[in-house]
mmCIF entry with sequence, helices, sheets and N, C-alpha, C, O atoms, coordinates in Angstrom:
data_MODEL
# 
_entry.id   MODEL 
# 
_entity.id                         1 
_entity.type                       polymer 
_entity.pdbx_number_of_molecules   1 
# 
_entity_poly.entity_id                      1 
_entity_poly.type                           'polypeptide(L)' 
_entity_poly.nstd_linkage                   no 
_entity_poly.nstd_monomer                   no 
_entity_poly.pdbx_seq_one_letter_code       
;(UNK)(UNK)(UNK)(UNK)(UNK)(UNK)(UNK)(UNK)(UNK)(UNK)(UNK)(UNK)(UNK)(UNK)(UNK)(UNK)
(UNK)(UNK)(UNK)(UNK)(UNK)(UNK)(UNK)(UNK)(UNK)(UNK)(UNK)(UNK)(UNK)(UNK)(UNK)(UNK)
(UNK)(UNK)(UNK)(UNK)(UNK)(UNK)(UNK)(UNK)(UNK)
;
_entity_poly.pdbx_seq_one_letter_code_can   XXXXXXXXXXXXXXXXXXXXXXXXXXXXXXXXXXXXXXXXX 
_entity_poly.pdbx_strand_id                 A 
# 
loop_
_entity_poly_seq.entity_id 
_entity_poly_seq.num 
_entity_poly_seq.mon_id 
_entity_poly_seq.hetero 
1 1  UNK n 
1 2  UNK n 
1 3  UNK n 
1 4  UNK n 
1 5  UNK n 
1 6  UNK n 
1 7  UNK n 
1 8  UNK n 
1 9  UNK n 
1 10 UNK n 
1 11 UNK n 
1 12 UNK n 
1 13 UNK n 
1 14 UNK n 
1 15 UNK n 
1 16 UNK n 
1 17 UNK n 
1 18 UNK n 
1 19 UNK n 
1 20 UNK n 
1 21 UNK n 
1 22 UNK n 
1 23 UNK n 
1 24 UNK n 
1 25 UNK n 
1 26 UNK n 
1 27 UNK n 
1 28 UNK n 
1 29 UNK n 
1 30 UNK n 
1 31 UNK n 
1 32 UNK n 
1 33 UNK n 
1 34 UNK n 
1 35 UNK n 
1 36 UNK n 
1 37 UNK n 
1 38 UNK n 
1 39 UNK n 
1 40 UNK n 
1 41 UNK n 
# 
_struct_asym.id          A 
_struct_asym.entity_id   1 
# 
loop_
_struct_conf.conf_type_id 
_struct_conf.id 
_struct_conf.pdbx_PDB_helix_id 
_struct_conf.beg_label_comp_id 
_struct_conf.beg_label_asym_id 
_struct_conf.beg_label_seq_id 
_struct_conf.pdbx_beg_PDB_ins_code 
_struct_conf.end_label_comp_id 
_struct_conf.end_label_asym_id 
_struct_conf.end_label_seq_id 
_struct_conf.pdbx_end_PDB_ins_code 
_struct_conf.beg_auth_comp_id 
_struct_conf.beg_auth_asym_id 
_struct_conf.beg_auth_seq_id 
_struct_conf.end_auth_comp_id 
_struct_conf.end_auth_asym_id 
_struct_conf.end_auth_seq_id 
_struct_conf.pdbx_PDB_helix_class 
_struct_conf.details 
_struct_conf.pdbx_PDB_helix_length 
HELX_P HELX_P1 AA1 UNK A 4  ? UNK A 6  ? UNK A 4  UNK A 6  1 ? 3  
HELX_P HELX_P2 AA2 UNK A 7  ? UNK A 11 ? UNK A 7  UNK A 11 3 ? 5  
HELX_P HELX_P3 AA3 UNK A 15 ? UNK A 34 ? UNK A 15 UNK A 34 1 ? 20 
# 
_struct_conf_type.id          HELX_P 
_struct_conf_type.criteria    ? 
_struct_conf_type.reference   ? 
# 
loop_
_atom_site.group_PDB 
_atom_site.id 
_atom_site.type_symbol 
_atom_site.label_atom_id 
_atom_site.label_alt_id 
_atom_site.label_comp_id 
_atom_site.label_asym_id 
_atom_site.label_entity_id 
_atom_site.label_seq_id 
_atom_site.pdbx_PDB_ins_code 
_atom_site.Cartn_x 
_atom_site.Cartn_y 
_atom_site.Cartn_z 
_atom_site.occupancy 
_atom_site.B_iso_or_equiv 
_atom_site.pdbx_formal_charge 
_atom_site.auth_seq_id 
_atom_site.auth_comp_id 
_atom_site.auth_asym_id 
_atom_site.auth_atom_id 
_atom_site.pdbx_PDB_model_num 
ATOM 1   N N  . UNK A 1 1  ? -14.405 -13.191 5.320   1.00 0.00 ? 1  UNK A N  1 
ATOM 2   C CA . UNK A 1 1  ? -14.927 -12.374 6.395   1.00 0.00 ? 1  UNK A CA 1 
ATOM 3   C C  . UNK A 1 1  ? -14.712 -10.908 6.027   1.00 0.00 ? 1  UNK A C  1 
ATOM 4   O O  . UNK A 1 1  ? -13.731 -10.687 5.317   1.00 0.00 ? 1  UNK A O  1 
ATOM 5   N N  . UNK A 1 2  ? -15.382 -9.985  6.352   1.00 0.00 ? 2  UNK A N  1 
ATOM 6   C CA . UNK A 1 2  ? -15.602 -8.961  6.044   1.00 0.00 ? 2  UNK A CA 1 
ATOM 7   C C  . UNK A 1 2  ? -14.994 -8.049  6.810   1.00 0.00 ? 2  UNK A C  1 
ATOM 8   O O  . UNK A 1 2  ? -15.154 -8.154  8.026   1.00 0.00 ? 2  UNK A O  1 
ATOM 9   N N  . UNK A 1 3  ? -14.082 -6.848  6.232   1.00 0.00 ? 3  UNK A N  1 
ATOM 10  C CA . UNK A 1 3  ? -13.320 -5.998  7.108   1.00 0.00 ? 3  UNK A CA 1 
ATOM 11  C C  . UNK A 1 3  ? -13.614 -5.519  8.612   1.00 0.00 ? 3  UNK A C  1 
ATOM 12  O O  . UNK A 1 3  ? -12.879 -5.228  9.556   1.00 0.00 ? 3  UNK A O  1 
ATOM 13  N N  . UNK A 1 4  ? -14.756 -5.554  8.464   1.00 0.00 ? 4  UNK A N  1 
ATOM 14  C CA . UNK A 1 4  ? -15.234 -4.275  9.795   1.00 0.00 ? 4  UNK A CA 1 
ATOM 15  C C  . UNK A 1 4  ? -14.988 -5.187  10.741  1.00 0.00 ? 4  UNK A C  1 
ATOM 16  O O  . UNK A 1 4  ? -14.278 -4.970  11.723  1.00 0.00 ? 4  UNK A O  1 
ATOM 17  N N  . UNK A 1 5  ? -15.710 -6.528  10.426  1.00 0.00 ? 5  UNK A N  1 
ATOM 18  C CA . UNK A 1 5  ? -15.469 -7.735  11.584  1.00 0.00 ? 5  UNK A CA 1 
ATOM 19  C C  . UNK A 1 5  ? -14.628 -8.047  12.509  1.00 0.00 ? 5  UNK A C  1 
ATOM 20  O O  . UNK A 1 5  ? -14.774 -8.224  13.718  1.00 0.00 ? 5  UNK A O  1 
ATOM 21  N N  . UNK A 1 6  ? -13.067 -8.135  11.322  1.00 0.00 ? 6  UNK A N  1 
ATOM 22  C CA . UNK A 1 6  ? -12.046 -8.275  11.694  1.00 0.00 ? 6  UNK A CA 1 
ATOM 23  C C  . UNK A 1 6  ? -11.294 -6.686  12.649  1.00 0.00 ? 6  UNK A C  1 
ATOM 24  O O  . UNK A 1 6  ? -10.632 -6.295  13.610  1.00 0.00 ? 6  UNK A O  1 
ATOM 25  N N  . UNK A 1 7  ? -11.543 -6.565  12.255  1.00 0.00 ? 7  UNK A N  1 
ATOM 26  C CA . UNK A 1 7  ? -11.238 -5.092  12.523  1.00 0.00 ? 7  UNK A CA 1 
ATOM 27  C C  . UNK A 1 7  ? -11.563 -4.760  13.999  1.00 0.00 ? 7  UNK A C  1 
ATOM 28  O O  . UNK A 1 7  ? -10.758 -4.387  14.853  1.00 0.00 ? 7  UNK A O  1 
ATOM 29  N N  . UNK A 1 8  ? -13.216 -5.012  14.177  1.00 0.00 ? 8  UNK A N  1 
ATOM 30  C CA . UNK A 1 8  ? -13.351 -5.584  15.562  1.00 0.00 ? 8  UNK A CA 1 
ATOM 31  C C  . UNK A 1 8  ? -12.980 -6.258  16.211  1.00 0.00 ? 8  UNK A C  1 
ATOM 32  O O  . UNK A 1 8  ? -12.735 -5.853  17.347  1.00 0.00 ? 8  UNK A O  1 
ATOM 33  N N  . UNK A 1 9  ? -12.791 -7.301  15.962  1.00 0.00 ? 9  UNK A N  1 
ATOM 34  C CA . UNK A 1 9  ? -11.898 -8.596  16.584  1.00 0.00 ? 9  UNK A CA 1 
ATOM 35  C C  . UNK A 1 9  ? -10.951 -8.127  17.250  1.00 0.00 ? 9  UNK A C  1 
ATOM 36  O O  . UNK A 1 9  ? -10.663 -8.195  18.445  1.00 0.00 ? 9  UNK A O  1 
ATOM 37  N N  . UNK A 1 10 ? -10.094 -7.238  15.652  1.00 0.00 ? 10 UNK A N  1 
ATOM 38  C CA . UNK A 1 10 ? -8.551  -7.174  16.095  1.00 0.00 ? 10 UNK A CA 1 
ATOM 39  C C  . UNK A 1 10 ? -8.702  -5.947  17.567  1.00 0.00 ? 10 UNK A C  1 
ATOM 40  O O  . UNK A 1 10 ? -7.859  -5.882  18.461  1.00 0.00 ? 10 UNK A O  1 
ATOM 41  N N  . UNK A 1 11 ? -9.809  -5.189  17.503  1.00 0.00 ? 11 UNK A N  1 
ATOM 42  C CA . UNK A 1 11 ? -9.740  -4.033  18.417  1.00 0.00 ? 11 UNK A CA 1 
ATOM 43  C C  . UNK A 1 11 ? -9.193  -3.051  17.798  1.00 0.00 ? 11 UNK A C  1 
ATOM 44  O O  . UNK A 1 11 ? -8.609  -2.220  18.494  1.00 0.00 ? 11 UNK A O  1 
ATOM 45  N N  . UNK A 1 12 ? -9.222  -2.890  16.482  1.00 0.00 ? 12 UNK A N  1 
ATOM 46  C CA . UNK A 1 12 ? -8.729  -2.168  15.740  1.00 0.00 ? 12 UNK A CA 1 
ATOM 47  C C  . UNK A 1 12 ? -9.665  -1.022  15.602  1.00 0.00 ? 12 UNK A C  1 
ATOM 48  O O  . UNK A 1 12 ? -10.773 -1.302  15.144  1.00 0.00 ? 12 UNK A O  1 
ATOM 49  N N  . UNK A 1 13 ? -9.374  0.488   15.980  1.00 0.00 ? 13 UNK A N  1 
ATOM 50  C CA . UNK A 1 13 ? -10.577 1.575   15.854  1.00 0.00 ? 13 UNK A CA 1 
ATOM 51  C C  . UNK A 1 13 ? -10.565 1.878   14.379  1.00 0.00 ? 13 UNK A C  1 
ATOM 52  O O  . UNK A 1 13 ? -11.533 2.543   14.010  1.00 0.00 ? 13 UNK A O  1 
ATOM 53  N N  . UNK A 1 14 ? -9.706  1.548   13.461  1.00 0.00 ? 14 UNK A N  1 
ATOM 54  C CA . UNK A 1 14 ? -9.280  1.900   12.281  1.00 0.00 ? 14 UNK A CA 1 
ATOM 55  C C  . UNK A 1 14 ? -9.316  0.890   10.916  1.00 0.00 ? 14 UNK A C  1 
ATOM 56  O O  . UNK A 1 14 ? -8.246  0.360   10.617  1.00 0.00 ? 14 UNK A O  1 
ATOM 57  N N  . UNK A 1 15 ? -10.113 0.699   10.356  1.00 0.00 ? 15 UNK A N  1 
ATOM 58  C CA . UNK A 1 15 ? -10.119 -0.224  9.428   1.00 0.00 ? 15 UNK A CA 1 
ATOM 59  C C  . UNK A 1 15 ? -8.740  -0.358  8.441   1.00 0.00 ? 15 UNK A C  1 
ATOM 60  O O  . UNK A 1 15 ? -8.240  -1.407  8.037   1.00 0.00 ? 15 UNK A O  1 
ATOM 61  N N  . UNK A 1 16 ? -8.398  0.684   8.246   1.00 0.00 ? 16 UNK A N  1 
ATOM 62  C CA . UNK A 1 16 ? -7.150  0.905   7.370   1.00 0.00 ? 16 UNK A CA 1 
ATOM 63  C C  . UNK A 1 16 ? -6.107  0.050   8.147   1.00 0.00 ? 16 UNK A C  1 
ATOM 64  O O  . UNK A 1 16 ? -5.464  -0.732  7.446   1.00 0.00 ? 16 UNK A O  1 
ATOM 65  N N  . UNK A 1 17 ? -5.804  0.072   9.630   1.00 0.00 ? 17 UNK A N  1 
ATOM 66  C CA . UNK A 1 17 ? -4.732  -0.819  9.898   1.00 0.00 ? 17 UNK A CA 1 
ATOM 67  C C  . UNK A 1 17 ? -5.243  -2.362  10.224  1.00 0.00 ? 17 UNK A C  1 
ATOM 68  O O  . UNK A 1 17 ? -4.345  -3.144  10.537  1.00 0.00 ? 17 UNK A O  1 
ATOM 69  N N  . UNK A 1 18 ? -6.328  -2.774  10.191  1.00 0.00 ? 18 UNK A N  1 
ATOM 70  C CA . UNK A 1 18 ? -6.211  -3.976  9.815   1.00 0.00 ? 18 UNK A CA 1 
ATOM 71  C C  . UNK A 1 18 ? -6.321  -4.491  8.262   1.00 0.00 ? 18 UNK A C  1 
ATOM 72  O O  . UNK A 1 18 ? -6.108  -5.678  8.011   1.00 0.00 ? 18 UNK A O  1 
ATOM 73  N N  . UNK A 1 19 ? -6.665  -3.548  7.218   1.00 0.00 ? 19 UNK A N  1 
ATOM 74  C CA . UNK A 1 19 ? -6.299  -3.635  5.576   1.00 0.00 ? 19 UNK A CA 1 
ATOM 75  C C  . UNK A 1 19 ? -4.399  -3.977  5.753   1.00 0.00 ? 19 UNK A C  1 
ATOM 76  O O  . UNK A 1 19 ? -3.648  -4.615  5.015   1.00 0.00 ? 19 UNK A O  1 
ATOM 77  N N  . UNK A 1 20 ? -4.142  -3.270  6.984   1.00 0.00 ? 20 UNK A N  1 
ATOM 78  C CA . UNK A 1 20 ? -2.240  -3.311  6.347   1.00 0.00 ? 20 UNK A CA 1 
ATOM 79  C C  . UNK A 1 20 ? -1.977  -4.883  6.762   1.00 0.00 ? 20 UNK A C  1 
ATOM 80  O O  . UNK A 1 20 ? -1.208  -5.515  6.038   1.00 0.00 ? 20 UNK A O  1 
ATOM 81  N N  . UNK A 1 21 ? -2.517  -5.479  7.776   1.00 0.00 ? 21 UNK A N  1 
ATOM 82  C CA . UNK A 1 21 ? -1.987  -6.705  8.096   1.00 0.00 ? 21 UNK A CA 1 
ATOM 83  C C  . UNK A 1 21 ? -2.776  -7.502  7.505   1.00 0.00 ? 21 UNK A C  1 
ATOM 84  O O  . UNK A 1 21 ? -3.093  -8.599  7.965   1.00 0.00 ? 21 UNK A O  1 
ATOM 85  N N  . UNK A 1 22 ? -3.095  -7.128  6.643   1.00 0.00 ? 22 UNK A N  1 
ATOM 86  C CA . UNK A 1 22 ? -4.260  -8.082  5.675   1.00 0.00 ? 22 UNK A CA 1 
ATOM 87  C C  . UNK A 1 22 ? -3.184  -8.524  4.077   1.00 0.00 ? 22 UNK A C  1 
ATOM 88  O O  . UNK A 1 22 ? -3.056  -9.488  3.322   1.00 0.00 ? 22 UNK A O  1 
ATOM 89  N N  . UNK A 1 23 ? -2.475  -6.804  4.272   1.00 0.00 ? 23 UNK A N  1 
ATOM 90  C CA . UNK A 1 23 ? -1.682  -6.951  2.984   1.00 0.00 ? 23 UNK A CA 1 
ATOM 91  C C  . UNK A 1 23 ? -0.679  -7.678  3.334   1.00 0.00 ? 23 UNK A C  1 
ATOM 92  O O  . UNK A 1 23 ? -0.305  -8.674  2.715   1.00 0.00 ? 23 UNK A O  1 
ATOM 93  N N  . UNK A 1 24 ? -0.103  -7.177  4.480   1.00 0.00 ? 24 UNK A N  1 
ATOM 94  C CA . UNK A 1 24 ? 1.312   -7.751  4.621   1.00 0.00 ? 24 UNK A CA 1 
ATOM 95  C C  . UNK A 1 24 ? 0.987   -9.500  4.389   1.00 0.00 ? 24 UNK A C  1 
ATOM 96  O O  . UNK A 1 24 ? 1.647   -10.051 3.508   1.00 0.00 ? 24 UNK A O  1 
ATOM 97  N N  . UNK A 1 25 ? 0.352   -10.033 4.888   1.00 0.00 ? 25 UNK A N  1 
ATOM 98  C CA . UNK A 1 25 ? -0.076  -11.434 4.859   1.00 0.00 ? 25 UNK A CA 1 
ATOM 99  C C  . UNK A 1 25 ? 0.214   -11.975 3.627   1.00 0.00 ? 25 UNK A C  1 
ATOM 100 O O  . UNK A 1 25 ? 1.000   -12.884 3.361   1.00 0.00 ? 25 UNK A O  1 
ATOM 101 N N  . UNK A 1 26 ? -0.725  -11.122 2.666   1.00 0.00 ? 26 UNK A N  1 
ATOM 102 C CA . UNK A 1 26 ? -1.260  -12.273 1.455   1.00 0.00 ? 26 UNK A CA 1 
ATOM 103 C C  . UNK A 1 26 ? 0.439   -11.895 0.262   1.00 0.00 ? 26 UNK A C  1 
ATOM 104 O O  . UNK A 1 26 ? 0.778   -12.500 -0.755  1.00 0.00 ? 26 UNK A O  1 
ATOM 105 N N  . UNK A 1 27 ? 1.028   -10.889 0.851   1.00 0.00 ? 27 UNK A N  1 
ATOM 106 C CA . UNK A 1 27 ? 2.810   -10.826 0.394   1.00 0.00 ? 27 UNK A CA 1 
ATOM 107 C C  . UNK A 1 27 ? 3.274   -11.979 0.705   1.00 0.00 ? 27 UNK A C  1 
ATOM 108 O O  . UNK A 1 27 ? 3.304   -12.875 -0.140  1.00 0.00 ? 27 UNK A O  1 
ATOM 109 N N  . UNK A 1 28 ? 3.762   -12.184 2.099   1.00 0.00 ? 28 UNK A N  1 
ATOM 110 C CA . UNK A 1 28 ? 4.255   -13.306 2.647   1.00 0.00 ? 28 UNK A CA 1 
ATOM 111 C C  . UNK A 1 28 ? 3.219   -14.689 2.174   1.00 0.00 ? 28 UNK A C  1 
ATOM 112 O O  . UNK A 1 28 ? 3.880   -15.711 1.982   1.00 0.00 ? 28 UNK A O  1 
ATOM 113 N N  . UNK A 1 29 ? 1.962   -14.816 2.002   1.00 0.00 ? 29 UNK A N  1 
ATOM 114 C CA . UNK A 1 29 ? 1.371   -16.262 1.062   1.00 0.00 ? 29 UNK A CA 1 
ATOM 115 C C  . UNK A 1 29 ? 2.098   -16.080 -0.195  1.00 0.00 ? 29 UNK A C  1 
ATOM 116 O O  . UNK A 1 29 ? 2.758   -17.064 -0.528  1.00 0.00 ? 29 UNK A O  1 
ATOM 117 N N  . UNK A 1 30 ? 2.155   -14.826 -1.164  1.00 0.00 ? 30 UNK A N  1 
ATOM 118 C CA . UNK A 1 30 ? 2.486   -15.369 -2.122  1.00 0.00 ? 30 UNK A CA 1 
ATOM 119 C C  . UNK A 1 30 ? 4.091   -15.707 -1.986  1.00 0.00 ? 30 UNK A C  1 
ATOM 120 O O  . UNK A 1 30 ? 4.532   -16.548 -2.769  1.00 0.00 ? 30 UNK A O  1 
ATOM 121 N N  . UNK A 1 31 ? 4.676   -15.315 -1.370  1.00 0.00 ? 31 UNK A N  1 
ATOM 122 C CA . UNK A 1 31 ? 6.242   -15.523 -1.443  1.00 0.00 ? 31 UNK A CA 1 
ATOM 123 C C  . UNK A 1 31 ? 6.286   -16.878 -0.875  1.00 0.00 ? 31 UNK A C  1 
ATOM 124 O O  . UNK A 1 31 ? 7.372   -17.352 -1.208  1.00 0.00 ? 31 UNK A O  1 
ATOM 125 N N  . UNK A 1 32 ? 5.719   -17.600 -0.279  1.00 0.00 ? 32 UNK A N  1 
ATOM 126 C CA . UNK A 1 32 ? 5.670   -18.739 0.123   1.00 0.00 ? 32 UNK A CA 1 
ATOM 127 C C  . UNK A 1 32 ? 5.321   -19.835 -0.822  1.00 0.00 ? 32 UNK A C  1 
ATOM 128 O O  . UNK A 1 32 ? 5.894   -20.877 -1.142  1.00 0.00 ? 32 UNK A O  1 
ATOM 129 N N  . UNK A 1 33 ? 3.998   -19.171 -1.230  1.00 0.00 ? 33 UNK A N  1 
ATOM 130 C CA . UNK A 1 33 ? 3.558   -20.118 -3.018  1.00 0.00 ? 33 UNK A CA 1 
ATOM 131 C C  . UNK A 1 33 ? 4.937   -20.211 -4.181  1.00 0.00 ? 33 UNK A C  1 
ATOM 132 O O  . UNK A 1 33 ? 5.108   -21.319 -4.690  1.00 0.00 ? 33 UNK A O  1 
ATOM 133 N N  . UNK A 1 34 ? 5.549   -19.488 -4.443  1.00 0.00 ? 34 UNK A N  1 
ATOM 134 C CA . UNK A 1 34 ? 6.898   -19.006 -5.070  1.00 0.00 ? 34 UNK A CA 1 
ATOM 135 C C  . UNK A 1 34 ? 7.762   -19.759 -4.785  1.00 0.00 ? 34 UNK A C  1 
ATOM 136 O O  . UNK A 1 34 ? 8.180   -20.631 -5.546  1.00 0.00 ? 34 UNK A O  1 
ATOM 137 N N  . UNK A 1 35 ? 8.309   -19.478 -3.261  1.00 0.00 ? 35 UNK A N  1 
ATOM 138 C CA . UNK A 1 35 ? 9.526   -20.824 -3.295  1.00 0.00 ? 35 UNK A CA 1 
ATOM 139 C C  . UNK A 1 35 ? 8.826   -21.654 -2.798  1.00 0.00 ? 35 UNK A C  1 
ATOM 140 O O  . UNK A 1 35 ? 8.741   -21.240 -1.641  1.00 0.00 ? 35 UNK A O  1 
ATOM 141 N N  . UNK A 1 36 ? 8.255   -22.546 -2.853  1.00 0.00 ? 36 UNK A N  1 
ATOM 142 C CA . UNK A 1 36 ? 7.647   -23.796 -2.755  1.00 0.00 ? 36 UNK A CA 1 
ATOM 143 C C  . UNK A 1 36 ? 7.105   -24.409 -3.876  1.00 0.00 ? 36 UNK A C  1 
ATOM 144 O O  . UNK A 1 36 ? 6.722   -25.578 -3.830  1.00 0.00 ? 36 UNK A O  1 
ATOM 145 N N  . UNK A 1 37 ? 7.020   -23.558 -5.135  1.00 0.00 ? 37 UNK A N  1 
ATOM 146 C CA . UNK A 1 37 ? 6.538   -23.850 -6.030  1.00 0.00 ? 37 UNK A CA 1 
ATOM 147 C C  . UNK A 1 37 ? 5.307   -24.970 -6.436  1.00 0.00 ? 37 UNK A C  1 
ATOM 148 O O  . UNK A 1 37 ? 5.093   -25.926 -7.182  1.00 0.00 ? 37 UNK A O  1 
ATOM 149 N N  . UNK A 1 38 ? 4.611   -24.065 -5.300  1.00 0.00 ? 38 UNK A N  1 
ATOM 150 C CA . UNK A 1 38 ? 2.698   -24.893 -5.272  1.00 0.00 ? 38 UNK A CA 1 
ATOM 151 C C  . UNK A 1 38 ? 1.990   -24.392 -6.249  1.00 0.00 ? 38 UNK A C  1 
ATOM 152 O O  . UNK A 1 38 ? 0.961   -25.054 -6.388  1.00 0.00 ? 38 UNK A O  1 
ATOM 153 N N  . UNK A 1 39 ? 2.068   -23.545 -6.975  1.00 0.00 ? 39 UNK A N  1 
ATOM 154 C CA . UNK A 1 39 ? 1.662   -23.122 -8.489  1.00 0.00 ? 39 UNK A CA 1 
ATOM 155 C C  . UNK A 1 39 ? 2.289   -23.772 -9.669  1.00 0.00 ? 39 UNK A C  1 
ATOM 156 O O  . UNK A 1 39 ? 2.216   -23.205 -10.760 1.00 0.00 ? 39 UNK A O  1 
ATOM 157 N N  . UNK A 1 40 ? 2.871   -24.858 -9.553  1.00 0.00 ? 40 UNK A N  1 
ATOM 158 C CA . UNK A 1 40 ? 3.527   -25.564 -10.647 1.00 0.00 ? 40 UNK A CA 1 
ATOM 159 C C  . UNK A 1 40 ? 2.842   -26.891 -10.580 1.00 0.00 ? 40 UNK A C  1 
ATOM 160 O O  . UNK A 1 40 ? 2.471   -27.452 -9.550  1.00 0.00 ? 40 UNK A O  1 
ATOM 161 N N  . UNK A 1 41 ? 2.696   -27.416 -12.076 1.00 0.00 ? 41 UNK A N  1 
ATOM 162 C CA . UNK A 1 41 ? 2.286   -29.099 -12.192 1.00 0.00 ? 41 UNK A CA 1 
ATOM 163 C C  . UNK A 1 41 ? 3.628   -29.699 -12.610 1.00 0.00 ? 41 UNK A C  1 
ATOM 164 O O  . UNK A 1 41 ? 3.733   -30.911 -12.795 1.00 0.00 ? 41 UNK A O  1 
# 
C-alpha cells in the first residue's frame, strides 16, 4: 500500500510521520526474524 493512503488512514497530515512508524515496525520484524531464527534452514 502506498504512503499517502496510509497516511490518510492514519489521519496523519504528514507523510513523514507515518514513514517513522513504518520504520519503527520493520526494526522490530527484523529483530523478531533474528531471535526466532526464521531466516535459518
Amino acid at each position: 500500500m502506498e504512503l499517502r493512503y496510509l497516511a490518510k488512514t492514519a489521519r496523519h497530515s504528514r507523510r513523514d510521520t507515518t514513514a517513522r512508524y513504518l520504520h519503527a515496525e520493520a526494526d522490530e520484524w527484523r529483530q523478531q526474524i533474528a531471535a526466532h531464527r526464521l531466516g535459518e534452514q
